[in-house]
Backbone as CSV, one residue per row, in Angstrom:
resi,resn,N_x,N_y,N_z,CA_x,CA_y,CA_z,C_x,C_y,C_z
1,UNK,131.137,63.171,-10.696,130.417,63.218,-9.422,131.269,62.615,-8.315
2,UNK,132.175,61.456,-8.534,132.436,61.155,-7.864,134.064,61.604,-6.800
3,UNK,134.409,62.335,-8.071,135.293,63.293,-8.408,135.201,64.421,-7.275
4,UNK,134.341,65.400,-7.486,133.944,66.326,-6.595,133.269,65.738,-4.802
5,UNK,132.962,64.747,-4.939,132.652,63.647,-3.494,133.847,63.538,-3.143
6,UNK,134.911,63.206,-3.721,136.353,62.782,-3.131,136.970,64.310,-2.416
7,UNK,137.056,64.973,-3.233,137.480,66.408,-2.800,136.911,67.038,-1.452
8,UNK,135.658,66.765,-1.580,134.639,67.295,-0.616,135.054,66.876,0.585
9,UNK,135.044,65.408,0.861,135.567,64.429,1.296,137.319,64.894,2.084
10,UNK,138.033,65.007,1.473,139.334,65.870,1.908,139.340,66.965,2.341
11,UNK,138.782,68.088,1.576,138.575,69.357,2.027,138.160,69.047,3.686
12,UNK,137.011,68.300,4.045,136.148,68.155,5.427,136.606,67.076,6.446
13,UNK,136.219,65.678,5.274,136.386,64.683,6.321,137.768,64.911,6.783
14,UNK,138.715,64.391,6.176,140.586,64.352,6.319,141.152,65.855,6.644
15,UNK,140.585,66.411,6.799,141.522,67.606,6.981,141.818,67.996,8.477
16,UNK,143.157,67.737,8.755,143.290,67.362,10.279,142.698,69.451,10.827
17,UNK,141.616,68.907,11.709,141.248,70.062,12.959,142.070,70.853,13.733
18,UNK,142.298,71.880,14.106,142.971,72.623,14.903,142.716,71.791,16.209
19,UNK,143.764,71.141,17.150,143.435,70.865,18.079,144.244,71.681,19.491
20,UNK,144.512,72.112,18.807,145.427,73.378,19.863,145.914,74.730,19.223
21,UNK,145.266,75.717,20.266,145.593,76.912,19.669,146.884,78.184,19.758
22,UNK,147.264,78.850,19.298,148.113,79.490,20.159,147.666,80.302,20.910
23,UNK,149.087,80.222,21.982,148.340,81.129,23.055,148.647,82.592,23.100
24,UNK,150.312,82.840,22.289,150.418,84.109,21.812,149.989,84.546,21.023
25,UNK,149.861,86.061,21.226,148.958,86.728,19.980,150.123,87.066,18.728
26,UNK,149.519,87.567,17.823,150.315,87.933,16.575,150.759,89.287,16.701
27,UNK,151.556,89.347,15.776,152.404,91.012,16.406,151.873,92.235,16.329
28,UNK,151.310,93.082,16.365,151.052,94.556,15.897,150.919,95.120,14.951
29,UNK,151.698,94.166,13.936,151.074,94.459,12.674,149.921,94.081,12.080
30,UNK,150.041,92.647,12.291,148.656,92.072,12.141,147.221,92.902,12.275
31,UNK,147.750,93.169,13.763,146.351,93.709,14.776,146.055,95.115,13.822
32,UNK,147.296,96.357,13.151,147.200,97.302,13.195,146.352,97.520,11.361
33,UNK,146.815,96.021,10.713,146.225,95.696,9.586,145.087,95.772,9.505
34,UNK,144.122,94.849,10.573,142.551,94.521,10.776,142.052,95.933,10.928
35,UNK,142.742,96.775,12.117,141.878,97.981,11.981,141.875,98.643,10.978
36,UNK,143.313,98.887,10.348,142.700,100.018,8.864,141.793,99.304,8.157
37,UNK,141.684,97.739,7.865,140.712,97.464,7.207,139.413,97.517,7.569
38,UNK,138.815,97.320,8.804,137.761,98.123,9.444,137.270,99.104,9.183
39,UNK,138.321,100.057,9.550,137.659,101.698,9.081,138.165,101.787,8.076
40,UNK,138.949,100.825,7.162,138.487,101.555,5.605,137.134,101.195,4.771
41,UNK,137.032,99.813,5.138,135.464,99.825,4.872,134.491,100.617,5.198
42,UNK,134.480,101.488,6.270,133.207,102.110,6.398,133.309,103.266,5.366
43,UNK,133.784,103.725,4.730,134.194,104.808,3.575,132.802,105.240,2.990
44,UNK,132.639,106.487,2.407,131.378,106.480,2.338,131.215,106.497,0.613
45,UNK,130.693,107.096,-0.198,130.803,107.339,-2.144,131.046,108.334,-2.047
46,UNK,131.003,109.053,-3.885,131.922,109.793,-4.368,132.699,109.276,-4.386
47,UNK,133.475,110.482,-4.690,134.869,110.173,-5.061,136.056,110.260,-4.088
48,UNK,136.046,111.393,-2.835,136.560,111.825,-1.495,136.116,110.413,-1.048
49,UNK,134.890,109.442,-0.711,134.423,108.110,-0.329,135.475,107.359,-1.108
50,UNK,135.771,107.002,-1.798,136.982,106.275,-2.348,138.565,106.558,-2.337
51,UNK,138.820,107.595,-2.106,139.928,108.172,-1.768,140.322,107.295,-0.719
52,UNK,139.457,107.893,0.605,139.282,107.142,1.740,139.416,105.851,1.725
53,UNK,138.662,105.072,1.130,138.475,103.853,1.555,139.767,103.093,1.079
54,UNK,140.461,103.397,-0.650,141.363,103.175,-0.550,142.913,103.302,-0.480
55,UNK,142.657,104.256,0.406,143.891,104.656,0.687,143.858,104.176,2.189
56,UNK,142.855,103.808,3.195,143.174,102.722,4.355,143.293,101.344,4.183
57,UNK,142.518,101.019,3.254,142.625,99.601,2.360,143.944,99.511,1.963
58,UNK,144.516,100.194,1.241,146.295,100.436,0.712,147.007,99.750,1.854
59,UNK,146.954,100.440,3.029,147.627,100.891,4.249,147.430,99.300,4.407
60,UNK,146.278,98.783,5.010,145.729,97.788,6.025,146.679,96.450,4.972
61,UNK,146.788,96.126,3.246,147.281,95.424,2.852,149.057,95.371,3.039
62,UNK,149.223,96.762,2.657,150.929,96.703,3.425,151.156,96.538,4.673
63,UNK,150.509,96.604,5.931,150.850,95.835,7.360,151.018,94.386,6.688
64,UNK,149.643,93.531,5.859,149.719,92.887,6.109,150.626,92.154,5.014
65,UNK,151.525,92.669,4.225,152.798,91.853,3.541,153.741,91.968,4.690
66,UNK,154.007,93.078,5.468,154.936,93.076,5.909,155.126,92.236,7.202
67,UNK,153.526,91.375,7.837,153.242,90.652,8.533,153.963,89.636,8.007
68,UNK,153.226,89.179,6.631,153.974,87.924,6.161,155.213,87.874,5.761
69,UNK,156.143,88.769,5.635,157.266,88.993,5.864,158.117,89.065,6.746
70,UNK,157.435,89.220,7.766,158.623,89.548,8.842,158.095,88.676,10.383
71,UNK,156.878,87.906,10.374,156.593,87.261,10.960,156.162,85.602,10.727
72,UNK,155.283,85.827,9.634,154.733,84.257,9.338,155.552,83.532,8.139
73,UNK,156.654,84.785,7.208,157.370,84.056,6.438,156.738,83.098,5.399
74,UNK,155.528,83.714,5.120,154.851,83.088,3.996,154.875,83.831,2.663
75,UNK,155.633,83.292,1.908,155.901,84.469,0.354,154.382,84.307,-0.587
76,UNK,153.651,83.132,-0.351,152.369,83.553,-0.894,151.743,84.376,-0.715
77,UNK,151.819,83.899,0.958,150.986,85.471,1.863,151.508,87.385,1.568
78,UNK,152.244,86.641,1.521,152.905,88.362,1.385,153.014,88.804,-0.099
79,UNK,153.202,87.673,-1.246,152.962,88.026,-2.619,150.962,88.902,-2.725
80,UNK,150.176,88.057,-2.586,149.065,88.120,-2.239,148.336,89.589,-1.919
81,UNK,149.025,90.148,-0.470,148.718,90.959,-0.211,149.836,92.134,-0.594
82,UNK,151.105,92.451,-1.213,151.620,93.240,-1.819,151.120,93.826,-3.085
83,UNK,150.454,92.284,-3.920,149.442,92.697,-5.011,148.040,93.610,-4.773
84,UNK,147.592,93.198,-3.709,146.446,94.092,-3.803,146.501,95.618,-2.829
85,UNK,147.878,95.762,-2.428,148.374,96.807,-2.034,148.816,97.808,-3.134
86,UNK,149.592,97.081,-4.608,149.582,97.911,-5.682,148.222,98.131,-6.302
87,UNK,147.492,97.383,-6.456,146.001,97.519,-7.035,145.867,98.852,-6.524
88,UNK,145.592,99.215,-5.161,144.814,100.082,-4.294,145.518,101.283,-4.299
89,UNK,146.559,101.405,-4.332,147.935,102.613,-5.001,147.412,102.993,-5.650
90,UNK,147.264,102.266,-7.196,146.986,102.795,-8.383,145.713,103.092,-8.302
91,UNK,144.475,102.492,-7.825,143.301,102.952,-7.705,143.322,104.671,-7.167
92,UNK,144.217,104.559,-6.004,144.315,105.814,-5.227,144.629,107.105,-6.418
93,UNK,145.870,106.832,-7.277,146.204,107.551,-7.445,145.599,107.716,-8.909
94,UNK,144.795,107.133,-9.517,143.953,107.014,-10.752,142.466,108.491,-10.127
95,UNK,142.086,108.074,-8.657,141.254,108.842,-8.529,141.613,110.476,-8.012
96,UNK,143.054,110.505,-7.553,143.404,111.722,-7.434,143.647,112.659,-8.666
97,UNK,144.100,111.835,-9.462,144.223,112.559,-10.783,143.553,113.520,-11.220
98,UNK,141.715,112.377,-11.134,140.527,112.729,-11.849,139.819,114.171,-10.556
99,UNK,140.017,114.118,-9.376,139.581,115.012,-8.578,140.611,116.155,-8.921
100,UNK,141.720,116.079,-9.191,142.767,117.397,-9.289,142.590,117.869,-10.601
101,UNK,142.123,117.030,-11.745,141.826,117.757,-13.251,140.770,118.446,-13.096
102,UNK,139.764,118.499,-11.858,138.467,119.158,-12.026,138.376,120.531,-11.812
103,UNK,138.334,121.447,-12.516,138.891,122.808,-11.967,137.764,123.615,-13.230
104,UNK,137.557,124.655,-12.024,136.533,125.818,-12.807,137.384,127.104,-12.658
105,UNK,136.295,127.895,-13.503,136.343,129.449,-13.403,135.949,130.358,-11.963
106,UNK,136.621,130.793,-11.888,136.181,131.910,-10.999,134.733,131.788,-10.277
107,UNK,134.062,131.929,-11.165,132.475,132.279,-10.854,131.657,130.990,-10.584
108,UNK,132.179,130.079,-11.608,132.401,128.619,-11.306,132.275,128.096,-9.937
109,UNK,133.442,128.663,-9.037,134.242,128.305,-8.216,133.262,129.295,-7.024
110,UNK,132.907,129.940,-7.323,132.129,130.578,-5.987,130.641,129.946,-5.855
111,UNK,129.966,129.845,-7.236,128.728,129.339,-7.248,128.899,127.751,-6.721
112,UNK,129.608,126.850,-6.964,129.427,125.813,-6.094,129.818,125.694,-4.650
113,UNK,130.492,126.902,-4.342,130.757,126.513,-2.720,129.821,127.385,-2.123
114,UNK,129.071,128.188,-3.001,127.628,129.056,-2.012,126.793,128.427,-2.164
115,UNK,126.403,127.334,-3.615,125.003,127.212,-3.794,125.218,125.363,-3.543
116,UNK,125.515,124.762,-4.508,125.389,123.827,-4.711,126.552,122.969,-3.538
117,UNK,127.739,122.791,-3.345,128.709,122.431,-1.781,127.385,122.372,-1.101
118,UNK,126.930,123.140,-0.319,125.978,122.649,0.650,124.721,121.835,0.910
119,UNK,124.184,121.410,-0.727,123.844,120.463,-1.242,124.095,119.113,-1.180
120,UNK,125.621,119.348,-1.083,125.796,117.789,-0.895,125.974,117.569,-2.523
121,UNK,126.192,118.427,-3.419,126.195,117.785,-4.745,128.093,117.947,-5.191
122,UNK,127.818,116.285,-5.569,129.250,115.825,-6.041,130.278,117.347,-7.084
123,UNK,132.029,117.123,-7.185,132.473,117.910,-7.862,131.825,117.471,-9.303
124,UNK,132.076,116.084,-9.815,132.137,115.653,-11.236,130.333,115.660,-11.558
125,UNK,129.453,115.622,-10.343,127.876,116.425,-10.621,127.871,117.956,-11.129
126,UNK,128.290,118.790,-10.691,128.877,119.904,-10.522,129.345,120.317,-12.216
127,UNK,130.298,119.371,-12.253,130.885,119.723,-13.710,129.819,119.566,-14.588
128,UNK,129.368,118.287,-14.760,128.501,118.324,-15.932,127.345,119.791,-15.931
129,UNK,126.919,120.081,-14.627,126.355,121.129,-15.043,127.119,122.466,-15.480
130,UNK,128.184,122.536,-14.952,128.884,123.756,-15.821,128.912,123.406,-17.141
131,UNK,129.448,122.601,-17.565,129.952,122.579,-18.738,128.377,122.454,-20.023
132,UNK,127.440,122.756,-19.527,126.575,123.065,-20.050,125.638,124.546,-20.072
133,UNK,126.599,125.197,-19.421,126.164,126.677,-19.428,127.327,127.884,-19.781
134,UNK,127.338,128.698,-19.564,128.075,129.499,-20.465,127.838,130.780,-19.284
135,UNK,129.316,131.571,-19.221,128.969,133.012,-18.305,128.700,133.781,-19.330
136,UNK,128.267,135.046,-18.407,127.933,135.797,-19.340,127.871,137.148,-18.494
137,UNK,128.533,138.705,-19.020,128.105,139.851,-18.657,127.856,140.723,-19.160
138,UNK,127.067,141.030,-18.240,125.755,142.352,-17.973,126.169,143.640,-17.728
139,UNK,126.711,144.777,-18.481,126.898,146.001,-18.373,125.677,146.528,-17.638
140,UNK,126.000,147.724,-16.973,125.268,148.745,-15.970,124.371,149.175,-17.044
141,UNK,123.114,149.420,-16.334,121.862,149.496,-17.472,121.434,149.325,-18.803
142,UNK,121.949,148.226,-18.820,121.868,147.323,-19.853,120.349,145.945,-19.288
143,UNK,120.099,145.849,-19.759,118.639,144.623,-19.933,119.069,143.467,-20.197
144,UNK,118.669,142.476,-19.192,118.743,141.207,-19.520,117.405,140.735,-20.285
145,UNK,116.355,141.876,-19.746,114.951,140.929,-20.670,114.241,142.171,-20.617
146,UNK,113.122,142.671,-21.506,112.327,143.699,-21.581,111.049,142.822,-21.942
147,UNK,110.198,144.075,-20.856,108.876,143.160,-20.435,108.087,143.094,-22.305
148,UNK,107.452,142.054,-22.433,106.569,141.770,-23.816,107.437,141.570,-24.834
149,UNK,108.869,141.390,-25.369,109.614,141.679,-25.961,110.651,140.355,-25.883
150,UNK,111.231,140.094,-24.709,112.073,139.292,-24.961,111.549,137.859,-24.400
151,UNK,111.592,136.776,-25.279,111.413,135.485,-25.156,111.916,134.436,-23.758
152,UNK,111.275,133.769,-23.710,111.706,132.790,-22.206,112.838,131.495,-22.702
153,UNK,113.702,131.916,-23.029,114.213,130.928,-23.746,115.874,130.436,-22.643
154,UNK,115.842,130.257,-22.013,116.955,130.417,-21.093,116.645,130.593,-19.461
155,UNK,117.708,130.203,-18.777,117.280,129.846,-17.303,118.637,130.687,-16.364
156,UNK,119.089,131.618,-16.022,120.254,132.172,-15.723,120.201,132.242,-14.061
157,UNK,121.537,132.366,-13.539,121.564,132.905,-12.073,122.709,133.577,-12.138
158,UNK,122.380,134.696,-11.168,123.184,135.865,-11.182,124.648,135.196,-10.100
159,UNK,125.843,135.831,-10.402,126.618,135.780,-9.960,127.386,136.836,-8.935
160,UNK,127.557,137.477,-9.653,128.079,139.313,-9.188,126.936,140.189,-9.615
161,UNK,127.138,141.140,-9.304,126.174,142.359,-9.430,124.568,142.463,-8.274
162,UNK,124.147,143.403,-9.091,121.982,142.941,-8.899,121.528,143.602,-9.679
163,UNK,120.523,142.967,-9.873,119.643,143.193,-11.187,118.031,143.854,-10.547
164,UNK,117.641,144.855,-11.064,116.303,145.452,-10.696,114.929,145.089,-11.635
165,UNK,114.310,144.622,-11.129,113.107,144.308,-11.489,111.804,144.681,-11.426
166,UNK,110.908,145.138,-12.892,110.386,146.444,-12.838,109.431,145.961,-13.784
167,UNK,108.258,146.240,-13.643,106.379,145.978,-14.245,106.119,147.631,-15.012
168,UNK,105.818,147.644,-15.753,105.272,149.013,-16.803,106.403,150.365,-15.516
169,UNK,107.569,150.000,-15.363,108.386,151.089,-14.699,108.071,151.022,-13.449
170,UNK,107.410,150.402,-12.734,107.242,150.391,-11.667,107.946,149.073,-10.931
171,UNK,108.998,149.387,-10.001,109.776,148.830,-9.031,108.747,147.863,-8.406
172,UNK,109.870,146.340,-8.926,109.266,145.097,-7.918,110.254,144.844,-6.501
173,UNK,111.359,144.489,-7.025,112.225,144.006,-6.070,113.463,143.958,-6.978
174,UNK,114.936,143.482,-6.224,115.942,143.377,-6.334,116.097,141.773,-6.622
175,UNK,117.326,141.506,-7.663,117.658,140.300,-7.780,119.248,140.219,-7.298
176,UNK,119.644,139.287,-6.311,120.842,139.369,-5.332,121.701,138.463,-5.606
177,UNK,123.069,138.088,-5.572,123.756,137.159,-6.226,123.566,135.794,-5.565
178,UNK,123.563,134.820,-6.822,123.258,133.407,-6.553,121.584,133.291,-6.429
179,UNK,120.922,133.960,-6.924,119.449,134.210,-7.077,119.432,133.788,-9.079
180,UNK,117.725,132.811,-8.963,117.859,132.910,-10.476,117.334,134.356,-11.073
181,UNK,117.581,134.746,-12.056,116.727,135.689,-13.169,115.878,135.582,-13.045
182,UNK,115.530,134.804,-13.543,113.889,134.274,-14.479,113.524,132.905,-13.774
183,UNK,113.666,132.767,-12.402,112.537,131.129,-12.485,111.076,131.391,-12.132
184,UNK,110.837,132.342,-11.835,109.264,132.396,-12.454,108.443,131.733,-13.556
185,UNK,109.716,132.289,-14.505,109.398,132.546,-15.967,109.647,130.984,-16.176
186,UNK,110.506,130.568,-16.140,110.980,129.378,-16.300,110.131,128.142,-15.616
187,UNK,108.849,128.211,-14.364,108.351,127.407,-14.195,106.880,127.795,-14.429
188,UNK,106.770,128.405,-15.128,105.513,129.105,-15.703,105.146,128.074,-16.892
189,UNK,106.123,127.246,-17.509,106.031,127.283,-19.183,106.572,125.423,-18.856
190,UNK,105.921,124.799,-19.608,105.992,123.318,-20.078,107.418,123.647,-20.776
191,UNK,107.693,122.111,-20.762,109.064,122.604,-22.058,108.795,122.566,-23.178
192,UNK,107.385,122.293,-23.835,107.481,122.545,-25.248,106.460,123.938,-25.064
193,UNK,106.505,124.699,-24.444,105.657,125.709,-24.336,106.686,127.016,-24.553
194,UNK,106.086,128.162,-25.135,106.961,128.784,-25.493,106.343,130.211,-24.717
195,UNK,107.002,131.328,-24.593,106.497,132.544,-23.914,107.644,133.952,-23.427
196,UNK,106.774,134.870,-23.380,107.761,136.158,-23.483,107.533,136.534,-21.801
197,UNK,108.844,137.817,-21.597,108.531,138.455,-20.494,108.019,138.715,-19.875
198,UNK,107.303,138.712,-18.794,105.936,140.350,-17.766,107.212,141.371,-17.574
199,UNK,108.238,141.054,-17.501,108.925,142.216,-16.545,109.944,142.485,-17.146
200,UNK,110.250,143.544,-16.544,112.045,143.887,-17.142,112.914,144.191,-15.690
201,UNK,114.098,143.248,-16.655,115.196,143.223,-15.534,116.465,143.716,-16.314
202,UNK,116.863,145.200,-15.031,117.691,145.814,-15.766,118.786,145.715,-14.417
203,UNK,120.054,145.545,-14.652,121.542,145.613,-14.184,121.669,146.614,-13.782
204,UNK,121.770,146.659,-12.159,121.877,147.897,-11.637,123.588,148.155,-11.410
205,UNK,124.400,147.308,-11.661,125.493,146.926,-11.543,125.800,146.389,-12.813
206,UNK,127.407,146.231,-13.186,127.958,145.278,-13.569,127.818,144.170,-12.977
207,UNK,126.910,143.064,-13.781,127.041,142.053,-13.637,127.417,141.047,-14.618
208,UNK,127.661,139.729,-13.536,128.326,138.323,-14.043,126.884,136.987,-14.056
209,UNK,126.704,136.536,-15.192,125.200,135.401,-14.420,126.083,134.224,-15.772
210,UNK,125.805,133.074,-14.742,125.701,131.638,-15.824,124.639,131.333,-16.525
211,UNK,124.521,131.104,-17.608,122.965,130.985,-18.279,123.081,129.408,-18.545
212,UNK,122.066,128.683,-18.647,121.888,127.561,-19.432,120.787,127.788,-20.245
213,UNK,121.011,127.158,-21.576,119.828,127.126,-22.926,118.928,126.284,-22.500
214,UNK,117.382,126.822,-22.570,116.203,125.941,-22.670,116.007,124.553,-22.970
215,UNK,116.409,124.401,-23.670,116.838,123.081,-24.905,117.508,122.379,-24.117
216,UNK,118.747,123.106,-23.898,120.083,122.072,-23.649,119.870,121.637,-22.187
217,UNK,119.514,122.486,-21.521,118.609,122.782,-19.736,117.686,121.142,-20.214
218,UNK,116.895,120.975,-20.479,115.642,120.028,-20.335,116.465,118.764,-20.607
219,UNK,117.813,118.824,-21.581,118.311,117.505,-22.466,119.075,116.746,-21.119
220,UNK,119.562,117.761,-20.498,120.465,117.210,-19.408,119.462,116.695,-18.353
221,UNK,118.305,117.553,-18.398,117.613,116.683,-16.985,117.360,115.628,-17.499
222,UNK,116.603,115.206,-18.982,116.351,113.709,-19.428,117.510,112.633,-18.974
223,UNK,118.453,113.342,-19.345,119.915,112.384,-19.318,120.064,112.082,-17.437
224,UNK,119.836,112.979,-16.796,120.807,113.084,-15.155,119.569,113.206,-14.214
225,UNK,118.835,112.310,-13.548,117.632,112.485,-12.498,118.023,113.565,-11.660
226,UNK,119.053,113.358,-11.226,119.541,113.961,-9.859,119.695,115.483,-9.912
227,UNK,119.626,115.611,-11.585,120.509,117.313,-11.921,119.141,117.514,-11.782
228,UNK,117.886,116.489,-12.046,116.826,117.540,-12.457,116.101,117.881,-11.214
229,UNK,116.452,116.740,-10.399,115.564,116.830,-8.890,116.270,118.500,-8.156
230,UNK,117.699,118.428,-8.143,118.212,119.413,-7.570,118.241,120.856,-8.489
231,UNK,117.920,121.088,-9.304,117.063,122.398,-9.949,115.563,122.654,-9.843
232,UNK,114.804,121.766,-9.538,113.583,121.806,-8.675,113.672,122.263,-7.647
233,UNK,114.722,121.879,-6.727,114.438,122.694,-5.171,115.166,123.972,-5.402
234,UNK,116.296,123.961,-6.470,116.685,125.500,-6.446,115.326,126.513,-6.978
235,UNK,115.171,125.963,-7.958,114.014,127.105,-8.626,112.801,127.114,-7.614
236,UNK,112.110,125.913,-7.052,111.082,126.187,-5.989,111.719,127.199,-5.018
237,UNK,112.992,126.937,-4.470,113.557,127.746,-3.597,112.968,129.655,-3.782
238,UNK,113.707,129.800,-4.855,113.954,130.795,-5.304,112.542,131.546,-5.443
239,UNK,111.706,131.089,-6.217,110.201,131.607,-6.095,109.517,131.496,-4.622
240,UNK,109.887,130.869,-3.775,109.292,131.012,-2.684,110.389,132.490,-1.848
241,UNK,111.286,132.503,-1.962,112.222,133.652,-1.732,111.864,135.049,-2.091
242,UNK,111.240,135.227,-3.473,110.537,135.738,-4.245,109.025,136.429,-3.835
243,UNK,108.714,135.568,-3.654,107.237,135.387,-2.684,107.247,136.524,-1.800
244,UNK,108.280,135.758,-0.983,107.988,136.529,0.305,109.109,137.899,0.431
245,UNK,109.715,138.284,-0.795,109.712,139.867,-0.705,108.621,140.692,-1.280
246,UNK,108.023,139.833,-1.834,105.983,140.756,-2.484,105.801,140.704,-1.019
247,UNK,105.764,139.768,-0.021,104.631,139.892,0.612,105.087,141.023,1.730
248,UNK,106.586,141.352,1.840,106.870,142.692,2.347,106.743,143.805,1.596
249,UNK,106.013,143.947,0.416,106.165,145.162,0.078,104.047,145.148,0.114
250,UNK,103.864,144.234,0.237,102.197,144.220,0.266,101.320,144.919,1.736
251,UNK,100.575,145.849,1.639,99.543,146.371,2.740,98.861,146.462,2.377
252,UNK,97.228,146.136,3.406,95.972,146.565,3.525,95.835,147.135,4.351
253,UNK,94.336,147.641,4.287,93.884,148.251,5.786,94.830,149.538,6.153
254,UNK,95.206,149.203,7.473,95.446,150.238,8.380,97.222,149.679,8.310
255,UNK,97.944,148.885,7.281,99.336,148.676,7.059,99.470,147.599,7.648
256,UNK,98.442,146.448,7.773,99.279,145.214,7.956,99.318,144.618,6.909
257,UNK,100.305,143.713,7.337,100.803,142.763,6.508,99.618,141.780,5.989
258,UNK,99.373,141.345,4.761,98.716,140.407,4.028,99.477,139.383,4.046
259,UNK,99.358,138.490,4.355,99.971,136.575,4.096,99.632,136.043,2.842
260,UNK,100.568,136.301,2.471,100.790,135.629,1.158,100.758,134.337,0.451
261,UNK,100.414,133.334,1.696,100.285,132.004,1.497,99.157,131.694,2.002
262,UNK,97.638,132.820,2.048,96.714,132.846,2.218,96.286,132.421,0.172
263,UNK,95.168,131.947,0.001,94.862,131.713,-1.102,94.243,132.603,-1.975
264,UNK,93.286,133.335,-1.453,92.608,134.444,-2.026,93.310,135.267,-2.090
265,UNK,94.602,135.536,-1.788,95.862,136.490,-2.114,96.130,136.793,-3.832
266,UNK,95.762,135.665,-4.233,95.583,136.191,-6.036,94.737,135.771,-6.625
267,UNK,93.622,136.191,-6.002,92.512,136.657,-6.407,91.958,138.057,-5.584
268,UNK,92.778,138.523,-5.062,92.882,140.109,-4.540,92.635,141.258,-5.866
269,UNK,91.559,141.856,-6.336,91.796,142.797,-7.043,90.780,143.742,-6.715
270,UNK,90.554,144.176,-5.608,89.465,145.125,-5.272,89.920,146.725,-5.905
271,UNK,88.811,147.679,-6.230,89.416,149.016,-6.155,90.326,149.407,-5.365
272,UNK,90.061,149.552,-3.912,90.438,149.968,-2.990,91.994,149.396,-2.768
273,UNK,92.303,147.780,-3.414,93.514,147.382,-3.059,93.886,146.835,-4.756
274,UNK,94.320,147.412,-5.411,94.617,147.389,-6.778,95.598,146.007,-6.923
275,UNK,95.646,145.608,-8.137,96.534,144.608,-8.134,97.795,144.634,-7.913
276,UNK,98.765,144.291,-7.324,100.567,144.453,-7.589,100.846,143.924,-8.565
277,UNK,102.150,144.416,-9.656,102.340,144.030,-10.588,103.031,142.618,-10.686
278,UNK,103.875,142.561,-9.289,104.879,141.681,-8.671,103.617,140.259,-8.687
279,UNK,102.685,140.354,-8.828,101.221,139.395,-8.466,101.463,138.638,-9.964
280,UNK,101.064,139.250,-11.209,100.874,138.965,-12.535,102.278,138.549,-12.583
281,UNK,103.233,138.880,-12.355,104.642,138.000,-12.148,104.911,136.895,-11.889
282,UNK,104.550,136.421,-11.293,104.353,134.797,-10.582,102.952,134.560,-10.420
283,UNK,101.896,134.729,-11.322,100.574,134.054,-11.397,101.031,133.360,-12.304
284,UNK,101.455,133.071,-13.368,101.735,132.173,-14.633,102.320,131.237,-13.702
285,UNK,103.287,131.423,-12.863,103.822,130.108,-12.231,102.984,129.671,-11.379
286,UNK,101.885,129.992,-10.117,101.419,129.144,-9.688,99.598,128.530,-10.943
287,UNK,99.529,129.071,-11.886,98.608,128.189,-12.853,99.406,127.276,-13.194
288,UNK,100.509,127.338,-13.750,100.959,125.955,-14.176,101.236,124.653,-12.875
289,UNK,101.762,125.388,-11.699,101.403,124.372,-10.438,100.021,123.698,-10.294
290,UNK,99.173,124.437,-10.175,97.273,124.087,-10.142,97.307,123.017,-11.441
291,UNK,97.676,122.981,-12.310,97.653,121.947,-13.834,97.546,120.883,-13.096
């Protein structure tokens, strides 16, 4: 105790005060040090956020060895800050590495700078979801799903091509690239819930779509909040997109338009205005919303 009183004691009482200051300023380096360290702190995350930050951080520590080198002549000072100038090197160049190993496919490579880039969702976010899906193509009239027949087991978005979508042969709408397949289908159904087609979607084109497995789809949202929040607004997206090409192909009356975000809209089944098939399509998805 008395030990740490003595110290205290020196550190404060005895420690002679600045009683005069200088009146010149320090050189330009100094000054040019403080600012990169300024604006390298404001750096934002990710990984581009660290790049940044230390690679002005880098900068702002080499002014300041070369301050203590060539002005204040302090080899602590300048040991000091040369060290945490290599730290910030290697940091730099540890994270360039990991941003330059990140590299996709083709299709890869278009779907994140149309869909997900404007999101705001990270490259190494990005990856983990690729690397959990698989491409896949779709020859010209060839079927991705036949209505009553093929199972909901999978979650896909088209890449290249379009895909036509069709109730007992009768034309719903078009599916356009970077559109899902199936999220109807896909938010129709719990994940331990199991279920087949309404529709068939046939490749009016050669097409390209990424699929992810049911299974493996649900394991990653348990694991990643963020993957699961941002496939919520894609798939809500997409069914509301959906929506409102029924509600251009929908007339009453004398040919106006029906509003589709009117409620009694599906519960519409008069003689006179028969059901759309495009309706029984996305009724399974808004019952499971009402749950």
């Amino acid at each position: 105790m008395e030990r740490n009183s003595s110290l205290w004691k020196n550190l404060i009482d005895e420690h002679p005060v600045c009683t005069s200051w200088k009146h010149e300023a320090e050189g330009a380096i100094y000054h040019l040090a403080s600012i990169l360290f300024v604006v390298g702190f404001m750096g934002g995350s990710g990984f581009f956020g660290l790049l940044y930050v230390f690679s002005l951080l880098g900068l702002g520590f080499l002014c300041s060895a070369v301050w203590a080198w060539v002005d204040v002549c302090a080899a602590d000072i300048f040991s000091w800050n040369f060290i945490l100038f290599v730290i910030c090197f290697m940091q730099f160049v540890h994270i360039a590495y990991q941003v330059r190993s990140i590299t996709f496919a083709r299709e890869f490579q278009l779907l994140y700078s149309s869909l997900f880039q404007p999101l705001g969702t990270s490259l190494p976010v990005f990856r983990t979801i690729a690397l959990s899906s698989e491409v896949v193509t779709l020859e010209k009239e060839h079927c991705y799903a036949m209505q009553g027949k093929t199972s909901i087991d999978k979650l896909s978005l088209l890449v290249s091509g379009r895909i036509r979508v069709t109730v007992d042969g009768e034309f719903l709408h078009y599916i356009f690239p970077f559109q899902f397949l199936d999220s109807p289908e896909w938010d129709s159904l719990r994940p331990t819930e199991e279920g087949i087609f309404q529709v068939t979607l046939t490749a009016e084109t050669d097409c390209r779509y990424v699929s992810w497995r049911r299974k493996k789809l649900y394991l990653l949202f348990a694991q990643h909040r963020y993957i699961s929040r941002l496939f919520s607004v894609l798939i809500g997206s997409d069914i509301a997109d959906k929506l409102y090409a029924l509600n251009d192909r929908v007339y009453i009356g004398k040919r106006y338009h029906y509003d589709i975000r009117l409620p009694n809209f599906y519960q519409l089944s008069s003689p006179e205005m028969p059901r759309s098939p495009l309706i029984e399509h996305f009724r399974n998805s808004r019952q499971y919303c009402d749950k």
